[in-house]
C-alpha positions as CSV (number, residue, x, y, z in Angstrom):
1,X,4.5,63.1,-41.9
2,X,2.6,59.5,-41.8
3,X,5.4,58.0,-43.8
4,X,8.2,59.1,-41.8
5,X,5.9,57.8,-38.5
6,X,5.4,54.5,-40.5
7,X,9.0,54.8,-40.6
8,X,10.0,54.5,-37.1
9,X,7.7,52.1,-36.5
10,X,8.9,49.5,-38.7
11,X,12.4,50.6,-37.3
12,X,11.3,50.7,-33.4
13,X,9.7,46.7,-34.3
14,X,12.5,45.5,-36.0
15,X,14.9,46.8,-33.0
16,X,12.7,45.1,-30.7
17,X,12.9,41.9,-32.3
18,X,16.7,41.8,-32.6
19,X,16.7,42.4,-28.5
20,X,14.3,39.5,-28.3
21,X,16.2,37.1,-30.3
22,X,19.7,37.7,-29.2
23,X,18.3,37.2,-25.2
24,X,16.5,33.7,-25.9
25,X,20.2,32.7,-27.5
26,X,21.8,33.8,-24.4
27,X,19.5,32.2,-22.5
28,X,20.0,28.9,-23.7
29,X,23.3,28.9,-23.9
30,X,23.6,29.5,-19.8
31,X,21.5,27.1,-19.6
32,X,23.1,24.4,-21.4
33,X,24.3,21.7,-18.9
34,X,26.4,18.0,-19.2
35,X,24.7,14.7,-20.2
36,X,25.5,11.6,-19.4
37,X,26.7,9.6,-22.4
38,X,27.2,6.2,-21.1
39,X,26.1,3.7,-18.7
40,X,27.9,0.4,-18.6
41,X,27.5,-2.6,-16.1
42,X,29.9,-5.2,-15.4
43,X,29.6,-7.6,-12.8
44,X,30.7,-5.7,-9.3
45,X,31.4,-2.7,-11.3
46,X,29.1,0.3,-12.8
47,X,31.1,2.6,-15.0
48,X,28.8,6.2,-16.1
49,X,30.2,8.8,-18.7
50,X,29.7,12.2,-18.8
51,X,30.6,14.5,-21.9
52,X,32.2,16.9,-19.4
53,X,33.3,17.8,-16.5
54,X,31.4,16.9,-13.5
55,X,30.9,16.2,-9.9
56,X,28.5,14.0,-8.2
57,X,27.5,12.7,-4.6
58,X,27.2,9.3,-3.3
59,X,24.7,8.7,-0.1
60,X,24.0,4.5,1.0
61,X,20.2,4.2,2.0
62,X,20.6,0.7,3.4
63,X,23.6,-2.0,2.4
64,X,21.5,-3.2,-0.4
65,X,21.0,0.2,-2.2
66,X,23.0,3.5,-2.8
67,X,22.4,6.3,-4.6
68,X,24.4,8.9,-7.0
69,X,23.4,12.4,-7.8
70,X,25.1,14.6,-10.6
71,X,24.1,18.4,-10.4
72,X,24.0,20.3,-13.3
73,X,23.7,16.8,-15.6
74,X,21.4,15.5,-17.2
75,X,20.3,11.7,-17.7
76,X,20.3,11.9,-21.9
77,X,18.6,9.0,-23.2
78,X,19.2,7.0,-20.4
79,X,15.4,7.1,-18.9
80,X,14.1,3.3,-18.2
81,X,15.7,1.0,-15.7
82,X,18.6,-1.1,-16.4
83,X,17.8,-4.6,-14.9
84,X,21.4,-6.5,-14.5
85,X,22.4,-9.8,-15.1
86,X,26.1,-9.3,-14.0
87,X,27.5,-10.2,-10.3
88,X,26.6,-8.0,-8.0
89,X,24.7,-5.4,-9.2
90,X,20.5,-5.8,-9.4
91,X,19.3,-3.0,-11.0
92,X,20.0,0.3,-11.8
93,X,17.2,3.2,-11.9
94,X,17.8,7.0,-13.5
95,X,16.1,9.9,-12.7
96,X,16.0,13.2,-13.8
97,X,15.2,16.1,-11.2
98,X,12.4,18.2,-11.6
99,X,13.4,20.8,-9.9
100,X,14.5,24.7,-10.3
101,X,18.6,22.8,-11.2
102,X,19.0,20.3,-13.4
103,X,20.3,16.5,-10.8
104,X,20.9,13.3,-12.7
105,X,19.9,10.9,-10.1
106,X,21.5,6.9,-10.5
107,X,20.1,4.5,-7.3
108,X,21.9,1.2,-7.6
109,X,20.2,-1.7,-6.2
110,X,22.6,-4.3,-5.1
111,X,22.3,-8.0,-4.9
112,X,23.7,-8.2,-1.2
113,X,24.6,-6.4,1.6
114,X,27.6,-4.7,0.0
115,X,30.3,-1.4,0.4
116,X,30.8,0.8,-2.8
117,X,34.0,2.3,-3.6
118,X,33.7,5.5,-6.4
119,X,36.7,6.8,-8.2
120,X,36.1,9.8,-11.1
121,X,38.7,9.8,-14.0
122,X,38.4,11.7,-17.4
123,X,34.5,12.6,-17.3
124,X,33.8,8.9,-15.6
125,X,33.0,7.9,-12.4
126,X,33.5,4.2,-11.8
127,X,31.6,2.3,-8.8
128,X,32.9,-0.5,-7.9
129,X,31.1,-3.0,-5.1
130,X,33.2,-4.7,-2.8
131,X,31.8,-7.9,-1.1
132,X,32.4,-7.4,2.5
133,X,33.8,-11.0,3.1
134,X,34.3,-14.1,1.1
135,X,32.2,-17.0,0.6
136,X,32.3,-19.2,4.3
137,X,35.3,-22.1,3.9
138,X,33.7,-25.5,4.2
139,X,34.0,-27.2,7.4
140,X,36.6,-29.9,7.8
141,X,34.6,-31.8,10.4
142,X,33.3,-35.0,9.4
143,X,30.4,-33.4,7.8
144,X,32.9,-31.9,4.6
145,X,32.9,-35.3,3.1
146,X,31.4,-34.5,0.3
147,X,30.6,-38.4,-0.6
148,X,28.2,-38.9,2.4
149,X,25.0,-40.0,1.9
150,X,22.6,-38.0,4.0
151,X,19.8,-40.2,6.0
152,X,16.4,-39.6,8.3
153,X,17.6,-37.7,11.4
154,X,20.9,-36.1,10.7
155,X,21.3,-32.8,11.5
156,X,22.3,-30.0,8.1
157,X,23.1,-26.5,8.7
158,X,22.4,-24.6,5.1
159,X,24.4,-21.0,4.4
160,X,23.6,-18.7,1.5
161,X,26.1,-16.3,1.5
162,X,25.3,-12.8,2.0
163,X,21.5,-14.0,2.7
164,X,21.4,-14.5,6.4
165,X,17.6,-15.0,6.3
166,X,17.7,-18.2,4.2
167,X,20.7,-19.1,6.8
168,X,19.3,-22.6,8.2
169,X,19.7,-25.4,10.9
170,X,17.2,-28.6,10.3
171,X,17.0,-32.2,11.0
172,X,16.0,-34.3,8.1
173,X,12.6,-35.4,8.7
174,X,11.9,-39.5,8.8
175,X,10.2,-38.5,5.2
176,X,13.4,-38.0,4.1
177,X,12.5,-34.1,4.0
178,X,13.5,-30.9,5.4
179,X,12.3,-27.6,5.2
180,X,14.0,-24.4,4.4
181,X,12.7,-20.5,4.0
182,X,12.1,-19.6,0.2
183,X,12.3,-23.1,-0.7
184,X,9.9,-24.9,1.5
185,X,9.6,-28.8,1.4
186,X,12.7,-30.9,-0.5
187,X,14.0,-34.3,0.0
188,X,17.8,-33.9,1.6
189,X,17.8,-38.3,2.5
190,X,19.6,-40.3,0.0
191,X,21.7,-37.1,-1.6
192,X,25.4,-36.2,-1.1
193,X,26.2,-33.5,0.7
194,X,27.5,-31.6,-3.1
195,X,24.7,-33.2,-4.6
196,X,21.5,-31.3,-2.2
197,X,23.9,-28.3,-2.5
198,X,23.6,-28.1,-6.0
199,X,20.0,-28.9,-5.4
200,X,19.2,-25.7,-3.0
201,X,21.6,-23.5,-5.8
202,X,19.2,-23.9,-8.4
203,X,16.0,-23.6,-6.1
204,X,17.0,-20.6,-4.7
205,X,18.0,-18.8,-8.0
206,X,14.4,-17.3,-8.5
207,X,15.3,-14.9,-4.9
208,X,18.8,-14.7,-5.4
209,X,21.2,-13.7,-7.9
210,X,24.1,-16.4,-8.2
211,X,23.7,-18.0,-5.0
212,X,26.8,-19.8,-2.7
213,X,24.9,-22.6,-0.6
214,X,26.9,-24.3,1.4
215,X,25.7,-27.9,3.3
216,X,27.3,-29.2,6.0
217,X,25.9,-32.1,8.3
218,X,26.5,-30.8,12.0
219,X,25.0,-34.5,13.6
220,X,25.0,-37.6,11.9
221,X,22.8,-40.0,13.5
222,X,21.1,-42.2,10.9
223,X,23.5,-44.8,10.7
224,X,22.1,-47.7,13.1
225,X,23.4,-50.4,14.9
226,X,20.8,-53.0,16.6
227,X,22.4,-55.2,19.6
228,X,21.3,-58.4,20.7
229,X,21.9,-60.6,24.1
230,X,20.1,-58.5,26.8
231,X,21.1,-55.8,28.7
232,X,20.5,-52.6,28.8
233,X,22.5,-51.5,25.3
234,X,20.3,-54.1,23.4
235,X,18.1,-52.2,21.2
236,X,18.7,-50.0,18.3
237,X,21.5,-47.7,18.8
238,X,22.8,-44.3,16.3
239,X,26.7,-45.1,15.1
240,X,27.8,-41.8,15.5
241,X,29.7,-39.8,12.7
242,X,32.6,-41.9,11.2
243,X,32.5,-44.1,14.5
244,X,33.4,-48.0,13.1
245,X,31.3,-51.0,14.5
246,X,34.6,-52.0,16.4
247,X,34.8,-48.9,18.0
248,X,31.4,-48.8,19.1
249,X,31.6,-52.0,20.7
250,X,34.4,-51.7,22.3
251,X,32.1,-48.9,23.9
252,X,30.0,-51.5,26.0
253,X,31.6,-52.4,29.6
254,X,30.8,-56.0,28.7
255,X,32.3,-56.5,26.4
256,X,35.9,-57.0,25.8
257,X,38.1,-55.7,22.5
């Protein structure tokens, strides 16, 4: 009688442990969900593959940053942040959610203010950045010759494009100096206008990725003229932009050309 008890026993335990195994396989097969596979930056372009099927959802916090979620996918091995050196693109930060459902979460941080435009093809979603206008044309006012000399008191207007807080108007100082935000004090008198653009590119490369400065002199005052013989136009007069000496004489009621 004890044996055949015994018996059932052992039978009833190893039933039970059949049931158990079969479940936690089950389990984890529902369970299983996609992973992302690759992450791949390019400059104005991030490109993220998926081993299957997916779909994801784009949201912009501000025009510097937007953000992609993939339900049901996981991030893989792709857990640190991705700093960028391509056009563009800053950063890129994953995230896994820790929620009840698995959410790959991607934020992109871009470079400047900037649309995205997503297409999915084959288990890949590719985000591409679209500036939202090109770099400004230089002026073609006497200030685009590139081959002046800038002097004490002409007046420069600095553009960063895309950064309209380091945007600029400023009158170089009789130091020979003007002062801009992010850069602070540098001497602009005795440069070309190329050559203090250059100058501002590689100052301003520390807060911004691949600037476009553009210098143009909106007043040129700092070539002088000093008049002799009485009057009230003796003194020390500005010669105005391209103006000749002839032409500016030939200014003066008294004098004949």
């Amino acid at each position: 009688m004890k044996k055949r008890i015994y018996f059932l026993m052992a039978l009833l335990i190893f039933a039970l442990s059949c049931a158990t195994t079969g479940d936690v396989k089950e389990s984890s097969q529902s369970r299983e969900t996609s992973t992302i596979t690759g992450i791949d930056i390019q400059d104005y372009t991030v490109t993220v593959t998926v081993n299957k099927p997916f779909i994801y959802i784009t949201s912009s916090i501000d025009p510097h940053r937007m953000v992609v979620e993939l339900p049901d996918v996981s991030i893989g091995a792709f857990k640190n942040k991705i700093v960028s050196d391509k056009a563009g693109i800053a950063e890129l930060v994953p995230s896994q959610s820790e929620s009840q459902f698995v959410m790959a979460r991607l934020e992109i941080l871009l470079q400047t203010p900037s649309r995205v435009k997503p297409e999915y093809k084959d288990n890949t979603l590719i985000i591409r950045i679209e500036n939202p206008s090109p770099p400004p044309p230089a002026s073609s006012e006497p200030s685009a010759d590139k081959d002046y000399v800038i002097g004490d008191g002409d007046t420069l207007q600095i553009s960063v494009w895309g950064e309209s807080q380091l945007n600029a108007g400023v009158i170089v100082r009789p130091d020979g100096k003007i002062t801009l935000p992010g850069v602070g004090d540098i001497t602009a008198s005795g440069f070309t206008l190329e050559q203090l653009s250059k100058r501002l590119t590689e100052k301003l490369e520390t807060l911004v990725k691949k600037p476009i400065v553009t210098v143009t002199a909106t007043g040129i005052t700092n070539n002088k003229v000093y008049v002799f013989g009485g009057g009230t136009s003796s003194g020390v007069q500005n010669l105005p932009g391209r103006t000749t000496l002839l032409k500016f004489l030939c200014g003066f009621g008294s004098l004949k050309c």
